[in-house]
C-alpha positions as CSV (number, residue, x, y, z in Angstrom):
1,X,-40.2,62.7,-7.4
2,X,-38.5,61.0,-10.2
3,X,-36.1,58.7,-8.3
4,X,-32.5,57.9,-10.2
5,X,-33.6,54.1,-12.0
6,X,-29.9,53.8,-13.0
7,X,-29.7,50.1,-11.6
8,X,-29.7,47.8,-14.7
9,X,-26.0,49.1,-15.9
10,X,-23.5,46.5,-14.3
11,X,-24.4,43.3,-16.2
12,X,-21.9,41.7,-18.0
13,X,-18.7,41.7,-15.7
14,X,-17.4,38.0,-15.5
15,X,-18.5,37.0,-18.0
16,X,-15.1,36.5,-20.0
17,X,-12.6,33.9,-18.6
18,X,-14.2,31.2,-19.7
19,X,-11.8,29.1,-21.6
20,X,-8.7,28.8,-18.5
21,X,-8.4,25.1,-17.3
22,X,-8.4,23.6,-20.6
23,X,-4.8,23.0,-21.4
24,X,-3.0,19.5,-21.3
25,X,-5.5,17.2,-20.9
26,X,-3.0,14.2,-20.7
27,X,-2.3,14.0,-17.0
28,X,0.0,17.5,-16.0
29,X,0.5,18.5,-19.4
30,X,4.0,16.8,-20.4
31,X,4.1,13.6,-22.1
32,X,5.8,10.9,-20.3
33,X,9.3,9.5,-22.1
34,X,11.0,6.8,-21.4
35,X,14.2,7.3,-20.7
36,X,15.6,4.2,-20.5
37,X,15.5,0.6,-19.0
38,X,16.5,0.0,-15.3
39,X,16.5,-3.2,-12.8
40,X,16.7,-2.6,-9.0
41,X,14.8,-3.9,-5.7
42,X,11.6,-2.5,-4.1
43,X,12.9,-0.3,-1.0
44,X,9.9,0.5,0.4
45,X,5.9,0.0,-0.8
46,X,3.5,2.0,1.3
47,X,-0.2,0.2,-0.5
48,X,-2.6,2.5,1.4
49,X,-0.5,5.7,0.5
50,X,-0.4,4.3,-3.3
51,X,3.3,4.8,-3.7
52,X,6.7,3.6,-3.0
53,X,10.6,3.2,-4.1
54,X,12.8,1.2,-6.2
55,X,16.8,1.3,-5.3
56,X,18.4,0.7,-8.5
57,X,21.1,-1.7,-8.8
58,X,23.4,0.6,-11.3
59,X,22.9,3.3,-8.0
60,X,22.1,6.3,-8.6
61,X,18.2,8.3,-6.9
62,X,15.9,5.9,-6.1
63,X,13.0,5.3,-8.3
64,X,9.4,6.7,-7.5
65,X,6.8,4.0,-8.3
66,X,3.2,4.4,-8.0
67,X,0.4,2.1,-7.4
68,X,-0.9,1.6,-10.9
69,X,2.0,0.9,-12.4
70,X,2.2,-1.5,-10.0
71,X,-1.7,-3.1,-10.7
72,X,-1.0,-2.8,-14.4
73,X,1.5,-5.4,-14.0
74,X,-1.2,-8.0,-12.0
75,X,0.3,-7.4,-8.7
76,X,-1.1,-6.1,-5.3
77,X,1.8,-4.4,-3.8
78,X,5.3,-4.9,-3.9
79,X,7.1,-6.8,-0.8
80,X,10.0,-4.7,0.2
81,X,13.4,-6.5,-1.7
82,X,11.4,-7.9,-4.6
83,X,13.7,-7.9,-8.0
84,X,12.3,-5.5,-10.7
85,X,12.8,-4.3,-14.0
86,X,10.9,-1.8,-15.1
87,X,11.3,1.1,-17.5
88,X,12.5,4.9,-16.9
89,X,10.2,7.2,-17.5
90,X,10.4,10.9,-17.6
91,X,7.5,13.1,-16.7
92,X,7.9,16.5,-16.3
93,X,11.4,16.1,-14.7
94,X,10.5,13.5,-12.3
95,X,11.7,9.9,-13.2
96,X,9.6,7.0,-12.2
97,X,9.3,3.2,-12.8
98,X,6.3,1.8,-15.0
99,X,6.1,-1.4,-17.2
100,X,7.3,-3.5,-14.3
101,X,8.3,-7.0,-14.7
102,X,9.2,-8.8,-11.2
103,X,12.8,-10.9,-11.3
104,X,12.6,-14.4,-9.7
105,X,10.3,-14.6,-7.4
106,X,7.4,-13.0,-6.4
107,X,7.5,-12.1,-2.5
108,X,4.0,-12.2,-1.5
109,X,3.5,-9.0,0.2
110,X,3.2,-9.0,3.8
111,X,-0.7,-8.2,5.0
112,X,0.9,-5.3,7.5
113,X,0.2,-8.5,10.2
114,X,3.9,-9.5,11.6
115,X,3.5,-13.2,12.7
116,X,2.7,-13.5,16.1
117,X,5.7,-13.1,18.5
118,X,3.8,-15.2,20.9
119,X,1.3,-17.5,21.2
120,X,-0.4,-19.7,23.5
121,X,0.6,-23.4,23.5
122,X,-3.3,-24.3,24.9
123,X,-1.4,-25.5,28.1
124,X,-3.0,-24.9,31.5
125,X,-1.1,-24.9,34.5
126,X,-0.8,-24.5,38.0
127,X,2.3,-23.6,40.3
128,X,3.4,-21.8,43.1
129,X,5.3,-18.6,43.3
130,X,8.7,-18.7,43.3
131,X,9.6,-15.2,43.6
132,X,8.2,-12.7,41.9
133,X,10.2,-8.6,42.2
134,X,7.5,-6.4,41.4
135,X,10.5,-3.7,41.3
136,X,12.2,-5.2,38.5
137,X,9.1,-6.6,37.0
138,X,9.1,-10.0,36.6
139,X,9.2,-13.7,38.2
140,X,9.0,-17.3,38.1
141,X,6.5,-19.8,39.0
142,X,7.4,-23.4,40.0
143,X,5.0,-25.5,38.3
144,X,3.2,-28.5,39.9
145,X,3.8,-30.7,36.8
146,X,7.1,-30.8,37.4
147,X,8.2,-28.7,34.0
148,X,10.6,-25.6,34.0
149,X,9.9,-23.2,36.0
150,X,7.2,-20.2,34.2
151,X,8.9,-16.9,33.7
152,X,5.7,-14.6,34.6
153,X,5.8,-10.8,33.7
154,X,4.5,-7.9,35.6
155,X,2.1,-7.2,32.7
156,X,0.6,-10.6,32.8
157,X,-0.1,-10.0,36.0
158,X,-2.4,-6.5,35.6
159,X,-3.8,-7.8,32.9
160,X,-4.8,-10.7,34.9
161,X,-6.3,-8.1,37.3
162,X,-4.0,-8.8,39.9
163,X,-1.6,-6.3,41.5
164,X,1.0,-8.6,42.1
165,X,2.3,-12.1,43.7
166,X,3.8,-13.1,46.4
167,X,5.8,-15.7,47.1
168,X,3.8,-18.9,47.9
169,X,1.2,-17.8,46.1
170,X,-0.9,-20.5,44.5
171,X,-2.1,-20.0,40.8
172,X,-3.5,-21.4,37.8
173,X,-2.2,-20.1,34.1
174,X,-2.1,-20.6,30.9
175,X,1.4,-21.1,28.8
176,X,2.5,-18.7,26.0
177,X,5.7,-19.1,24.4
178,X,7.6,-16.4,22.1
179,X,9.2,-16.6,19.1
180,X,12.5,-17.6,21.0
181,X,11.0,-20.4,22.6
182,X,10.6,-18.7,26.3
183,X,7.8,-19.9,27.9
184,X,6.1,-17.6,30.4
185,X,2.9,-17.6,32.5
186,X,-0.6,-15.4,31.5
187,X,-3.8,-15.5,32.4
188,X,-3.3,-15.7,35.7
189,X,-5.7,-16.6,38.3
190,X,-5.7,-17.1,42.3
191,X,-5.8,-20.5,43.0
192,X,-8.3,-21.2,46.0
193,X,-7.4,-23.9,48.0
């Protein structure tokens, strides 16, 4: 039985096609041109996306700026309404700003932390409930001190644990004010007695 033995033909497919891929090395393949000068305000920065956009004071589309053109010029981030000027450039069709130069001042870039709406003014207190309209939400404490009554919300409450209060209710809290100066009552606790 002499079998066939034809399996060696078949080499050398593939083997062409080297050679794609190596075309316009310099980033995309079209030369960046500047295409002119322009001065405009930061619109938006988004620093862990890596991009953002310029409004430009003559009008006209907003400008596309990206993260290293914005570390090439020594700065972090760009604070949304920080002064720029910055030159056009054209790559491939899409405009964007490089060679930045900030205007005035530098606006430190907010750290994505807003400042704290409230905070506690390391006041304990202790009081007796006024009223407090778990319907509606909210209530007020009449303090022992003698001070303003405490505004206490229903979400002070759960997080205190507590379901609700009633009126006549003895407790113990700390003070938090808000940015507007409203003090309220959190960290409540049953006062036994």
């Amino acid at each position: 039985g002499g079998g066939f033995g034809g399996g060696n033909r078949g080499g050398g497919f593939g083997g062409g096609g080297g050679g794609f891929g190596g075309r316009g090395g310099g980033g995309g393949g079209m030369p960046a041109q500047v295409v002119g000068q322009g001065k405009g305000v930061v619109k938006f920065f988004n620093a862990a996306k890596g991009f953002g956009f310029i409004q430009r004071e003559e009008g006209g589309d907003d400008v596309f700026v990206h993260i290293s053109s914005v570390e090439r010029a020594g700065l972090e981030g760009l604070a949304e309404g920080q002064q720029l000027e910055f030159q056009l450039v054209d790559r491939g069709g899409k405009i964007s700003a490089t060679d930045l130069v900030v205007v005035g001042d530098v606006i430190p870039v907010a750290k994505r932390e807003p400042a704290p709406q409230r905070q506690l003014t390391g006041e304990k207190a202790t009081g007796t409930v006024k009223f407090f309209n778990s319907m509606k939400g909210f209530g007020f404490i009449t303090r022992d001190d003698g001070q303003p009554d405490a505004f206490v919300h229903i979400s002070a409450v759960e997080r205190s644990g507590m379901s609700g209060l009633n009126e006549g209710d003895q407790v113990e809290f700390d003070i938090e004010v808000d940015r507007r100066g409203k003090y309220s009552a959190v960290n409540l606790q049953p006062r036994q007695g």
